[in-house]
DRENPA-3360 file (N, C-alpha, C; in nm, 2 decimals, always signed):
BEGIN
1 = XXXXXXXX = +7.63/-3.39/-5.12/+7.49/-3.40/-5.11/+7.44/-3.53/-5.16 ~ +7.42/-3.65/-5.10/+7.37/-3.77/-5.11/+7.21/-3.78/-5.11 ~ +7.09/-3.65/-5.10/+7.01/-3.67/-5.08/+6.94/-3.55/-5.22 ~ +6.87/-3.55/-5.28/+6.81/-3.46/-5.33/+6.63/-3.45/-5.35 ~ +6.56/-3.33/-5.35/+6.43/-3.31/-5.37/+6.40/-3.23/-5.47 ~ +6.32/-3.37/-5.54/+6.20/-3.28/-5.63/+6.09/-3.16/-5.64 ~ +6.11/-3.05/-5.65/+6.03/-2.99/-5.62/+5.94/-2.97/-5.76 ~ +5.82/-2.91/-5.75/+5.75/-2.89/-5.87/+5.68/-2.74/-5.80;
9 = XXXXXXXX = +5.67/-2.67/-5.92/+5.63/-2.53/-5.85/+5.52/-2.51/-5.97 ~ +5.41/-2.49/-5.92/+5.29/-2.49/-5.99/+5.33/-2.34/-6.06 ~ +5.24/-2.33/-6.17/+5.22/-2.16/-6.18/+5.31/-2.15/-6.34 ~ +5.21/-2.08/-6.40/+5.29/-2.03/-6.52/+5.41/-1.92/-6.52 ~ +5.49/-1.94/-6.58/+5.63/-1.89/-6.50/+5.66/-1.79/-6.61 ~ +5.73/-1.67/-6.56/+5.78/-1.52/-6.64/+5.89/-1.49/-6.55 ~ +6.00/-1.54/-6.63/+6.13/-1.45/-6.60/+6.15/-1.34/-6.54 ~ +6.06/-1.21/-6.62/+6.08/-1.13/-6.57/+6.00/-1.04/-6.46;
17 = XXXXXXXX = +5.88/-1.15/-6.37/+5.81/-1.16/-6.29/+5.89/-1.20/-6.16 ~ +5.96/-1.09/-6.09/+6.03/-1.11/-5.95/+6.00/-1.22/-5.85 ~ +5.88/-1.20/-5.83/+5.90/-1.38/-5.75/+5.87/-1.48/-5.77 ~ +5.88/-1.47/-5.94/+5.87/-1.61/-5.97/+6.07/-1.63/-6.00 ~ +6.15/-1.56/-5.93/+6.28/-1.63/-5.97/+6.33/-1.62/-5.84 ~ +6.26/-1.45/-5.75/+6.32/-1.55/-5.59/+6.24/-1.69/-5.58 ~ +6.13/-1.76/-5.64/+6.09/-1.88/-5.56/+6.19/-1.93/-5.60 ~ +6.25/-1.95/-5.71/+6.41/-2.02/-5.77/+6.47/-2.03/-5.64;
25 = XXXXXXXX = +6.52/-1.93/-5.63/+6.62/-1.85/-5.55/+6.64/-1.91/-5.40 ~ +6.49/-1.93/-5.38/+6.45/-1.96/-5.20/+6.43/-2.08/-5.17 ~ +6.45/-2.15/-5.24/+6.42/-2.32/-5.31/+6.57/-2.33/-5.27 ~ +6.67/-2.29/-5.36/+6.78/-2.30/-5.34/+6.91/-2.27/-5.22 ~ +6.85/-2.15/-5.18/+6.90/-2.13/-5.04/+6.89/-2.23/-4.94 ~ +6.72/-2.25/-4.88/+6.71/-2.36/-4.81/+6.75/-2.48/-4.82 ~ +6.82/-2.53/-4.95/+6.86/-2.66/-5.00/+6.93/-2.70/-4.93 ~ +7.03/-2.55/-5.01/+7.18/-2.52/-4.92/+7.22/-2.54/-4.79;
33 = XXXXXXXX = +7.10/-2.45/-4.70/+7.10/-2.44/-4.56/+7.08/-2.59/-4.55 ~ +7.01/-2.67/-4.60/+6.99/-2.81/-4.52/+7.07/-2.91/-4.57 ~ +7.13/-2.85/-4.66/+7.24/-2.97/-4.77/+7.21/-3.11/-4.80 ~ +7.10/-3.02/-4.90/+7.04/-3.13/-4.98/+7.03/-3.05/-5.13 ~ +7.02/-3.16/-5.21/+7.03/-3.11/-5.36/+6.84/-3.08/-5.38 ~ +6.81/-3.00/-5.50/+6.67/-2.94/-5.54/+6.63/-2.97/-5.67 ~ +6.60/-3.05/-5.72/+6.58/-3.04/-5.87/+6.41/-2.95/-5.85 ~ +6.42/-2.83/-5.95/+6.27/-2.72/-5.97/+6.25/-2.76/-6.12;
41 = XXXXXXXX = +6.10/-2.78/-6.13/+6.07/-2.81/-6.24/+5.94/-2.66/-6.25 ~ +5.95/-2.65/-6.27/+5.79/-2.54/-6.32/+5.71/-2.61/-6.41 ~ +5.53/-2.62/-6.35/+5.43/-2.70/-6.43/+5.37/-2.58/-6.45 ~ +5.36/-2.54/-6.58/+5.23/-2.47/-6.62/+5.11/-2.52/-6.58 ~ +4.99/-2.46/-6.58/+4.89/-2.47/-6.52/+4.82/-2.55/-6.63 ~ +4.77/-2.55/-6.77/+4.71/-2.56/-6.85/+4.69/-2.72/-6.88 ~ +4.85/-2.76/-6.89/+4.88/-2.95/-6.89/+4.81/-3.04/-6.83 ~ +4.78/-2.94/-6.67/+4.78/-3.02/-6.55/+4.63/-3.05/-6.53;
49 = XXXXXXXX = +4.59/-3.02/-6.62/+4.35/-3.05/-6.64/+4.40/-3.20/-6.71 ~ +4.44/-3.25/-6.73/+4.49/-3.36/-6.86/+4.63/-3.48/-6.78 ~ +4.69/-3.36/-6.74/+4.83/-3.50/-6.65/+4.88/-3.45/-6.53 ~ +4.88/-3.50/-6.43/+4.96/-3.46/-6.34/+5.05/-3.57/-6.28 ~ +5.15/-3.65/-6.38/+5.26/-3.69/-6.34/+5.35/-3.61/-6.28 ~ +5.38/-3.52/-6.33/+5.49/-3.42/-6.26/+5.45/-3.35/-6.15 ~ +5.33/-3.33/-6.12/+5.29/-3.33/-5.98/+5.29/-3.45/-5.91 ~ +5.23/-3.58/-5.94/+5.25/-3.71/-5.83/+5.47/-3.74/-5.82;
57 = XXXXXXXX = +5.53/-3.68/-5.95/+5.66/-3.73/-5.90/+5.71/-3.67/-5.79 ~ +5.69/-3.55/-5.79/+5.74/-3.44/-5.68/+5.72/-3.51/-5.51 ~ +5.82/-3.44/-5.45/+5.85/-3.44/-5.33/+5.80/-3.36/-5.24 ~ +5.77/-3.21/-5.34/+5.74/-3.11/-5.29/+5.65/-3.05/-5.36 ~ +5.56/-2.99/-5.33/+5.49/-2.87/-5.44/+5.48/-2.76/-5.37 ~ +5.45/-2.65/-5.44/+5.51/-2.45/-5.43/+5.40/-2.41/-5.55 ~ +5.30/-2.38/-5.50/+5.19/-2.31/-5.57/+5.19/-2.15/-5.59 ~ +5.28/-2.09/-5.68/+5.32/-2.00/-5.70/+5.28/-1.85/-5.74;
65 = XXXXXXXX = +5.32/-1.72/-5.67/+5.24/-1.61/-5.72/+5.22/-1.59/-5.85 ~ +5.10/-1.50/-5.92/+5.11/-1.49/-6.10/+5.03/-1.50/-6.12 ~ +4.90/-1.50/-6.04/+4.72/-1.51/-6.11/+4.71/-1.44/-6.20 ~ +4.60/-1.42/-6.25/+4.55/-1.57/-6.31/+4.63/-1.65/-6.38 ~ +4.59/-1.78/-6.32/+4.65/-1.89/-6.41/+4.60/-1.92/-6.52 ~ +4.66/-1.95/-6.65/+4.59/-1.99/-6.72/+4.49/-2.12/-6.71 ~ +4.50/-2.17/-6.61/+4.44/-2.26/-6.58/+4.40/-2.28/-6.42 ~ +4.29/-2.25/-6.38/+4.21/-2.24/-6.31/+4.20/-2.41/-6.22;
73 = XXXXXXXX = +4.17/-2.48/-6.32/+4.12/-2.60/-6.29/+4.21/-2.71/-6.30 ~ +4.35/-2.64/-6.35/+4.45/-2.74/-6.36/+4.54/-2.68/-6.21 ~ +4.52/-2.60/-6.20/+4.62/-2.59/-6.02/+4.52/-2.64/-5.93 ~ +4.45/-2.65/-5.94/+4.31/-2.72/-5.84/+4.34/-2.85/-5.79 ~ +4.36/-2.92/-5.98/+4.37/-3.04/-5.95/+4.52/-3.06/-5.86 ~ +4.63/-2.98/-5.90/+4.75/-3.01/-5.82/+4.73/-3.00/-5.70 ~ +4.67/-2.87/-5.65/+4.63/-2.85/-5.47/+4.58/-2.99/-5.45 ~ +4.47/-3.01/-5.51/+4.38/-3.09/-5.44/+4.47/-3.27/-5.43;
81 = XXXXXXXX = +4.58/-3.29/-5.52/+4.66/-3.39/-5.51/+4.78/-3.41/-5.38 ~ +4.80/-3.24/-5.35/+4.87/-3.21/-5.24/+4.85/-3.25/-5.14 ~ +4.71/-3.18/-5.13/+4.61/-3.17/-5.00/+4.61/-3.33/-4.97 ~ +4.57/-3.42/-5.06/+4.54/-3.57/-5.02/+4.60/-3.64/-4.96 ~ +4.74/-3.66/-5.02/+4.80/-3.76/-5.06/+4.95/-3.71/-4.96 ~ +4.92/-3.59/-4.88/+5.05/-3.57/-4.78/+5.14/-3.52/-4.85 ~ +5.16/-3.47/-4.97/+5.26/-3.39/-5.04/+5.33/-3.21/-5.00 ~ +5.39/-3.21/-4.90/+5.43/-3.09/-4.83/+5.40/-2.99/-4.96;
89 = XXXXXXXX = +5.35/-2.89/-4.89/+5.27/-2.83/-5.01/+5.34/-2.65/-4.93 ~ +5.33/-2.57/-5.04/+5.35/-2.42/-4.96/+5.25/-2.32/-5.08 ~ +5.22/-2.28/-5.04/+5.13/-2.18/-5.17/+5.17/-1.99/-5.13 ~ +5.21/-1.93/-5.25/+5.20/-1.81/-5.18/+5.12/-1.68/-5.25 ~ +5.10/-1.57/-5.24/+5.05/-1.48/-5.26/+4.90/-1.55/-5.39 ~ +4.94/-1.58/-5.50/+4.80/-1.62/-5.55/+4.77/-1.79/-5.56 ~ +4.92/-1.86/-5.49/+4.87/-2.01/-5.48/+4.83/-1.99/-5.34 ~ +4.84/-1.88/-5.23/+4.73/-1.90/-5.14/+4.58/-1.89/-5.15;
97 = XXXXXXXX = +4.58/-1.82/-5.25/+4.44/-1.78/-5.30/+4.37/-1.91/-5.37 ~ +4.47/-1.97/-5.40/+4.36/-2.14/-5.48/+4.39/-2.19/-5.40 ~ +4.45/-2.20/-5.30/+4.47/-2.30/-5.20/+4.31/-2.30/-5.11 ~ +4.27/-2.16/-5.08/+4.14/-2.15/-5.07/+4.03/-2.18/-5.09 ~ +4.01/-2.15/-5.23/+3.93/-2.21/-5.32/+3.90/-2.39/-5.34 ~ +4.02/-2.39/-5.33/+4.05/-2.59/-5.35/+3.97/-2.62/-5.21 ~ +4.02/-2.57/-5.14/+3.97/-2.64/-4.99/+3.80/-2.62/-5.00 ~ +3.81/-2.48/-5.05/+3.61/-2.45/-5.02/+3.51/-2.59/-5.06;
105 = XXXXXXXX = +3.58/-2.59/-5.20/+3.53/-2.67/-5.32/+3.54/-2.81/-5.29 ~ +3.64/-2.89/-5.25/+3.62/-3.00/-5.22/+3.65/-3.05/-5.09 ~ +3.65/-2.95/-5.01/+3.64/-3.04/-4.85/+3.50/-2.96/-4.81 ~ +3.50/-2.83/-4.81/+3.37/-2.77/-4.77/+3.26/-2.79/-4.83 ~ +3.27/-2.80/-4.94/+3.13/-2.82/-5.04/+3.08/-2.74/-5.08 ~ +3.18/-2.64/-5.09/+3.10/-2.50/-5.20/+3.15/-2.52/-5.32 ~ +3.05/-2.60/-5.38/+3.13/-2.63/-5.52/+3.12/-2.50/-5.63 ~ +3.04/-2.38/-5.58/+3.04/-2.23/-5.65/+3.15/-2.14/-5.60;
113 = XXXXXXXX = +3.24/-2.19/-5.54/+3.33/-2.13/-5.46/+3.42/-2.05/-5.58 ~ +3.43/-1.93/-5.56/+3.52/-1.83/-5.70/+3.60/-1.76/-5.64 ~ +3.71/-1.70/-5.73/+3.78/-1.64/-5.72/+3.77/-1.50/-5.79 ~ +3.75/-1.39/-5.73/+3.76/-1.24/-5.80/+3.78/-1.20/-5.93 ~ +3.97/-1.30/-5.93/+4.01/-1.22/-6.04/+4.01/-1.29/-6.19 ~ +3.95/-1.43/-6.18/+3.84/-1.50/-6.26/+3.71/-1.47/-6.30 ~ +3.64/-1.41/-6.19/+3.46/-1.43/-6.20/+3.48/-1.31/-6.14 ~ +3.44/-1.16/-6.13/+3.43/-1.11/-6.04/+3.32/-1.10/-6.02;
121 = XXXXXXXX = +3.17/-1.10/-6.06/+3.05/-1.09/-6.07/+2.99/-1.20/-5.94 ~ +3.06/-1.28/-5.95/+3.00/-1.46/-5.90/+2.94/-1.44/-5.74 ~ +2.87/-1.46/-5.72/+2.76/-1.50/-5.60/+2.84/-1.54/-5.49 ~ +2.94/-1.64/-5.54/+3.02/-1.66/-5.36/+3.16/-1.64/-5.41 ~ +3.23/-1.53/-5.37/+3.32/-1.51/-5.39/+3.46/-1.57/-5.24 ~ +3.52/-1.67/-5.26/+3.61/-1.70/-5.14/+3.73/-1.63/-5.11 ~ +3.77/-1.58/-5.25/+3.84/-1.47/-5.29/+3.81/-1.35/-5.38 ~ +3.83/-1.24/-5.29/+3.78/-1.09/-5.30/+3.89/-0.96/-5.36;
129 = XXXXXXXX = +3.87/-0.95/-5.43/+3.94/-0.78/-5.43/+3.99/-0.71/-5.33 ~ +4.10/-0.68/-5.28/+4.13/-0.60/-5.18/+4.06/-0.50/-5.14 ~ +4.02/-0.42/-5.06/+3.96/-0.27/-5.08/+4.12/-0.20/-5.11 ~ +4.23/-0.21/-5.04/+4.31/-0.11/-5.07/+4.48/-0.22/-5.10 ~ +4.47/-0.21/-5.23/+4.61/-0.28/-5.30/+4.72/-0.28/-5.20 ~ +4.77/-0.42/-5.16/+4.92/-0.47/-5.08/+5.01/-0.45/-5.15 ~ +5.02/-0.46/-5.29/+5.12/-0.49/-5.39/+5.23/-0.38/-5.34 ~ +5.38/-0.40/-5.34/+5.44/-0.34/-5.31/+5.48/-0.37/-5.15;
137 = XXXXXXXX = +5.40/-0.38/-5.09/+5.41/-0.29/-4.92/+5.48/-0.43/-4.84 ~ +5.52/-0.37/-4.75/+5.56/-0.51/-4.60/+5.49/-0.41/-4.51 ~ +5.46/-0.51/-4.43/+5.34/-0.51/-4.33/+5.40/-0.60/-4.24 ~ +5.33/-0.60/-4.10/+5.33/-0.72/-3.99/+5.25/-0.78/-3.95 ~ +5.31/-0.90/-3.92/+5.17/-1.04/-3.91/+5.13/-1.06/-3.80 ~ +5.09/-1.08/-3.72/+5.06/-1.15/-3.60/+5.05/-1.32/-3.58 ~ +5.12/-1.37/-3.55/+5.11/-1.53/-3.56/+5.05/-1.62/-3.43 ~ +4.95/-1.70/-3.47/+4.92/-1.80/-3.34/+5.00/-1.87/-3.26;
145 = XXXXXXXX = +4.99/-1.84/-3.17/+5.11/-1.94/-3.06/+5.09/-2.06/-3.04 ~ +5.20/-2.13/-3.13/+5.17/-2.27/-3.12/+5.14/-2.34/-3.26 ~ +5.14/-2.27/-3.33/+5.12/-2.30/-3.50/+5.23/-2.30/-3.54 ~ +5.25/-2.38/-3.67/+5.32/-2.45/-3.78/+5.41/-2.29/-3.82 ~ +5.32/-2.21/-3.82/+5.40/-2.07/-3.88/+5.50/-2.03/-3.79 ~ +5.41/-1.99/-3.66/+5.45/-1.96/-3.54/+5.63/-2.09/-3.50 ~ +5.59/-2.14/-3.52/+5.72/-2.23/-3.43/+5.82/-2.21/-3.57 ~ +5.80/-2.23/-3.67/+5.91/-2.19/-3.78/+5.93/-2.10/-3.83;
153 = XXXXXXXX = +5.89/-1.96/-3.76/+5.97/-1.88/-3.73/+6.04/-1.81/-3.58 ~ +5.96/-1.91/-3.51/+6.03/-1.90/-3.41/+5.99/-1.81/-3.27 ~ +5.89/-1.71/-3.34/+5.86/-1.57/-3.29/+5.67/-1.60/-3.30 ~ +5.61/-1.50/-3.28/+5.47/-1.48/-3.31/+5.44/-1.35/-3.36 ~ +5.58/-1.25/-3.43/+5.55/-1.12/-3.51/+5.66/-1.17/-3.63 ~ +5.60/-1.12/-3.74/+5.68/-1.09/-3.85/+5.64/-0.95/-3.94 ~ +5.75/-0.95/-3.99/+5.70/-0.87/-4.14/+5.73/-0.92/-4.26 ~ +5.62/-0.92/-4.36/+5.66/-0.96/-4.52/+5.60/-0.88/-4.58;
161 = XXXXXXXX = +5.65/-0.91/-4.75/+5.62/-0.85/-4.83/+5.50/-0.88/-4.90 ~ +5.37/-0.78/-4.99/+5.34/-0.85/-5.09/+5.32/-0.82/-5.19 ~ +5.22/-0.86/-5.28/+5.23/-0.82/-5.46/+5.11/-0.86/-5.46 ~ +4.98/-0.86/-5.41/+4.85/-0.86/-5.40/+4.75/-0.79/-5.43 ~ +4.66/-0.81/-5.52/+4.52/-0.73/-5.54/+4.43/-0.75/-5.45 ~ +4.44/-0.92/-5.41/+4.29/-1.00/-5.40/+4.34/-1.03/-5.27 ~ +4.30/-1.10/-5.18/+4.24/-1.16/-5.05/+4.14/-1.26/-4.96 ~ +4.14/-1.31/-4.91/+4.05/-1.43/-4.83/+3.92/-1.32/-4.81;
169 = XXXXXXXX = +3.82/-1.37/-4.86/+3.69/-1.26/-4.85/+3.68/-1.29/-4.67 ~ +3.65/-1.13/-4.64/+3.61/-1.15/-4.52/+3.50/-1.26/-4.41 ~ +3.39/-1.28/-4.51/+3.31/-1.29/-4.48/+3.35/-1.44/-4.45 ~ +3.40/-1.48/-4.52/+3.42/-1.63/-4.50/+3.53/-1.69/-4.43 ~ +3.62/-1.64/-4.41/+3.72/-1.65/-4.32/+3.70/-1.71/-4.18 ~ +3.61/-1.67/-4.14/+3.52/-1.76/-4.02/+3.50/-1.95/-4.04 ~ +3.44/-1.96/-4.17/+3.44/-2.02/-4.24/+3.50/-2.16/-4.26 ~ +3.65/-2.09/-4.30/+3.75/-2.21/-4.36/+3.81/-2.22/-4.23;
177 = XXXXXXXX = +3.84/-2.13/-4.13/+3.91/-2.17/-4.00/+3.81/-2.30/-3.88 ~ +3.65/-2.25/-3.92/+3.61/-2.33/-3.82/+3.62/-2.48/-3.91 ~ +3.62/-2.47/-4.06/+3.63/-2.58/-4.13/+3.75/-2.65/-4.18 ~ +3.85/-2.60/-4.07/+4.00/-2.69/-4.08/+4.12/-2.61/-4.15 ~ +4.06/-2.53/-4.26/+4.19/-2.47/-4.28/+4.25/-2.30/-4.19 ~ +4.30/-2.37/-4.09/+4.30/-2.27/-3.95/+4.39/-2.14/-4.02 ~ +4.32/-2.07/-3.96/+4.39/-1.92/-4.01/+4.46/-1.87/-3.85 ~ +4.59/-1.89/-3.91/+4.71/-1.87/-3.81/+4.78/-1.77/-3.84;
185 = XXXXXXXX = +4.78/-1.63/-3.89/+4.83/-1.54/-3.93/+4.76/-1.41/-4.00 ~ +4.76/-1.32/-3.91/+4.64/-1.23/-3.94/+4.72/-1.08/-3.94 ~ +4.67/-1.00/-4.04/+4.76/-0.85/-3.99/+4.67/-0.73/-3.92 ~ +4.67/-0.64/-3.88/+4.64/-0.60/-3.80/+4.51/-0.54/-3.77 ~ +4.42/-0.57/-3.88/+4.26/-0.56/-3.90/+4.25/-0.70/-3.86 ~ +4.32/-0.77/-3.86/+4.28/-0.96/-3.82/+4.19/-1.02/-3.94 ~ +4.23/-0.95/-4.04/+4.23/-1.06/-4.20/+4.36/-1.14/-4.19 ~ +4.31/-1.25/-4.28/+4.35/-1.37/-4.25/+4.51/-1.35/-4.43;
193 = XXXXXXXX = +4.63/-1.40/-4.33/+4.73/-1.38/-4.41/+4.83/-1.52/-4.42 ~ +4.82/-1.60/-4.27/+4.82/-1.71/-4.32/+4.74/-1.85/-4.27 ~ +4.71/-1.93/-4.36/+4.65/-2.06/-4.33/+4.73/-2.18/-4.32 ~ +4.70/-2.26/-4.30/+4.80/-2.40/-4.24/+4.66/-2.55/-4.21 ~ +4.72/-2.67/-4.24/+4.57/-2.74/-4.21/+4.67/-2.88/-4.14 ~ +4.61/-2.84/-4.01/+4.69/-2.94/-3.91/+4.63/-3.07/-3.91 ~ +4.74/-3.13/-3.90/+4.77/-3.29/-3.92/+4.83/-3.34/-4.05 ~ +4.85/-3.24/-4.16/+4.89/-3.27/-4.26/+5.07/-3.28/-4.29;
201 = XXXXXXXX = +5.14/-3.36/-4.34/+5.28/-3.28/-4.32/+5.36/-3.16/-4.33 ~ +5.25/-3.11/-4.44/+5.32/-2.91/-4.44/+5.22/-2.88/-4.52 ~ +5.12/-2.80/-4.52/+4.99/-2.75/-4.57/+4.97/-2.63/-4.58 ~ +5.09/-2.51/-4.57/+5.07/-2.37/-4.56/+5.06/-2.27/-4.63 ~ +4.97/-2.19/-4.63/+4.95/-2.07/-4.77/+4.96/-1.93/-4.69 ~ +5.03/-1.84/-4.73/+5.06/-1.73/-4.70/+5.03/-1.60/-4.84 ~ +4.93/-1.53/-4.80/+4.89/-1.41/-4.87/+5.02/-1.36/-4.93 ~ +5.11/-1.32/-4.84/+5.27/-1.25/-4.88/+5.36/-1.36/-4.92;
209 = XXXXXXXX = +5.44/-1.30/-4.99/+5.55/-1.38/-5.08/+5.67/-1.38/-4.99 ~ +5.71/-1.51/-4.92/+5.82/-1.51/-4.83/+5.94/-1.55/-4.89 ~ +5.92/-1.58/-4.98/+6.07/-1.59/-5.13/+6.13/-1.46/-5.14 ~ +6.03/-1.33/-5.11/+6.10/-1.21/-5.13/+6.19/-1.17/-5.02 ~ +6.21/-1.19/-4.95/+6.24/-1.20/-4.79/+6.43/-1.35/-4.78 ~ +6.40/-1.43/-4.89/+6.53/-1.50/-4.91/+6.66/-1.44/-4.94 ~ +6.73/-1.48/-4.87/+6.93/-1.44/-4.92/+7.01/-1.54/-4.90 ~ +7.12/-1.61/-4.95/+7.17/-1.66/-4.96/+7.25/-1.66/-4.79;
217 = XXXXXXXX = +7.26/-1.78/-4.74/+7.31/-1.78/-4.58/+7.18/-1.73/-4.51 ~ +7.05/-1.68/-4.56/+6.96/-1.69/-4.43/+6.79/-1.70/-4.51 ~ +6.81/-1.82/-4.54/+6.67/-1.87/-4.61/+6.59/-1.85/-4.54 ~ +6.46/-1.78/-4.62/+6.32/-1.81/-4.55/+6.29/-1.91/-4.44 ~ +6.24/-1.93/-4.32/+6.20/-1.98/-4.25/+6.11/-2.10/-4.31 ~ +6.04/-2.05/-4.38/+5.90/-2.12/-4.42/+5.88/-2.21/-4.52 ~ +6.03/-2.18/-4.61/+6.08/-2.26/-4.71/+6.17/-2.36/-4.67 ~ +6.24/-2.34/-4.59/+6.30/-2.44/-4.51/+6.25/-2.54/-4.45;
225 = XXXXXXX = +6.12/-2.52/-4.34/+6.06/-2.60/-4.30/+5.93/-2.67/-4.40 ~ +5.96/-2.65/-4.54/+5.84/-2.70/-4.68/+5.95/-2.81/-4.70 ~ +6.08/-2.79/-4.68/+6.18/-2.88/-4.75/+6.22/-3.00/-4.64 ~ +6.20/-2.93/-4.56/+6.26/-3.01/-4.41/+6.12/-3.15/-4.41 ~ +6.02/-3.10/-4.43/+5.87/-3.20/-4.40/+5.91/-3.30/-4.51 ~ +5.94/-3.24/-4.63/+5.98/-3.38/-4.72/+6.06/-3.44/-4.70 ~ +6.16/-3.42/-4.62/+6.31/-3.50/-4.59/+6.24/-3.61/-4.48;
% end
C-alpha cells in the first residue's frame, strides 16, 4: 500500500457503543477493498469550538452516530469545514442529523434551526423525535435514479439498519431538498433517509448506519465510495 488516508471521524467515541467500532471496522474493510492504508483519528466534539486542525488535516471526515454530542457547535463547525472546502464527507444516523442542521443554519439561513434531542421545546425544530423509535430495525429504502446513493449501490432498493430516536422533521424536508441538500433516499412513508448535495465531491448523510451492514471481503458500498472521492 503506497497510498494512505486520513480519516477523522467526528463524534465522541464509546467502545462499547456498536457503531462506533463498526465505523472502525468499515473504514477498514473499504481500505482493504481499495488497497490503500487508513489512518482513523476520532475528534471529540468539544475541542473542535476552539481547533479544528485535525479536521483541516483529514482527507476524509465520518460524522458519526452518538447524539448528543457534547458539543453541538463544535461538529457544526467540522460539517460546515466539510461542506466548504470539498472534504468528502459521510454523516450517519446522528451525523446525518447535524449534517441537517449545519446546512439549515448556514446555507439556508435558519439561523434558529434545532435539533430535538438538544432543544426539544424550540420553535423550529429541523430535527424531530421520531413518532415511532427505528432503533434496532432494518427497513427498505427507496433510492433516486441517478443519485450518488443510487449508483453506489448500484440498485435503487436497499435495506439498512438503524439506532434512531430522531429524524428530518417532516415538515421541512420539502425544504432542504428544494434548497440543495437533495433528499435521495426515502422509506416507504417517503421520509427522507438519505441526503447527498450535488456537485460536491462526496456530501452524503444517511439516517441508518451503513457501518452496520460492513464485513470483511464486502465493505459497505457507501464507505467505499467516501474513500474512493478522496483518492
Amino acid at each position: 500500500m503506497n497510498r494512505s488516508l486520513n480519516v477523522a471521524v467526528v463524534g465522541d467515541y464509546d467502545k462499547a457503543f456498536a457503531p462506533h467500532v463498526a465505523t472502525d471496522d468499515a473504514l477498514r474493510h473499504a481500505a482493504e477493498h481499495l488497497g490503500v492504508g487508513v489512518e482513523i483519528r476520532w475528534l471529540a466534539t468539544e475541542p473542535l469550538e476552539a481547533d479544528l486542525s485535525g479536521v483541516r488535516a483529514a482527507d476524509v471526515l465520518w460524522c458519526a452516530p452518538g447524539s448528543p454530542y457534547r458539543s453541538l457547535t463544535g461538529a457544526l463547525a467540522a460539517l460546515r469545514h466539510g461542506r466548504e472546502q470539498g472534504v468528502p464527507t459521510l454523516g450517519t444516523c446522528g451525523g446525518c442529523q447535524h449534517m441537517v442542521i449545519e446546512y439549515a443554519r448556514h446555507v439556508l439561513g435558519f439561523e434558529d434551526a434545532r435539533h430535538a434531542e438538544y432543544d426539544p421545546y424550540a420553535s423550529n425544530l429541523f430535527i424531530s423525535e421520531l413518532s415511532c423509535s427505528l432503533a434496532g430495525r432494518t427497513m427498505p429504502v427507496a433510492l433516486t435514479p441517478g443519485s450518488r446513493a443510487a449508483t453506489l449501490y448500484g440498485r435503487t432498493q436497499t435495506e439498512e439498519r438503524y439506532y434512531c430516536n430522531f429524524g428530518i422533521e417532516p415538515a421541512h424536508q420539502r425544504t432542504l431538498h428544494e434548497g440543495g441538500l437533495l433528499v435521495t433516499g426515502v422509506d416507504a412513508d417517503g421520509e427522507a433517509r438519505v441526503l447527498e448535495l450535488p456537485g460536491h465531491p462526496f456530501y452524503l448523510a444517511t439516517l441508518y448506519v451503513p457501518q452496520a451492514r460492513s464485513a470483511p471481503g464486502r465493505p459497505h458500498p457507501l464507505v467505499v465510495g467516501l474513500l474512493r472521492a478522496a483518492l
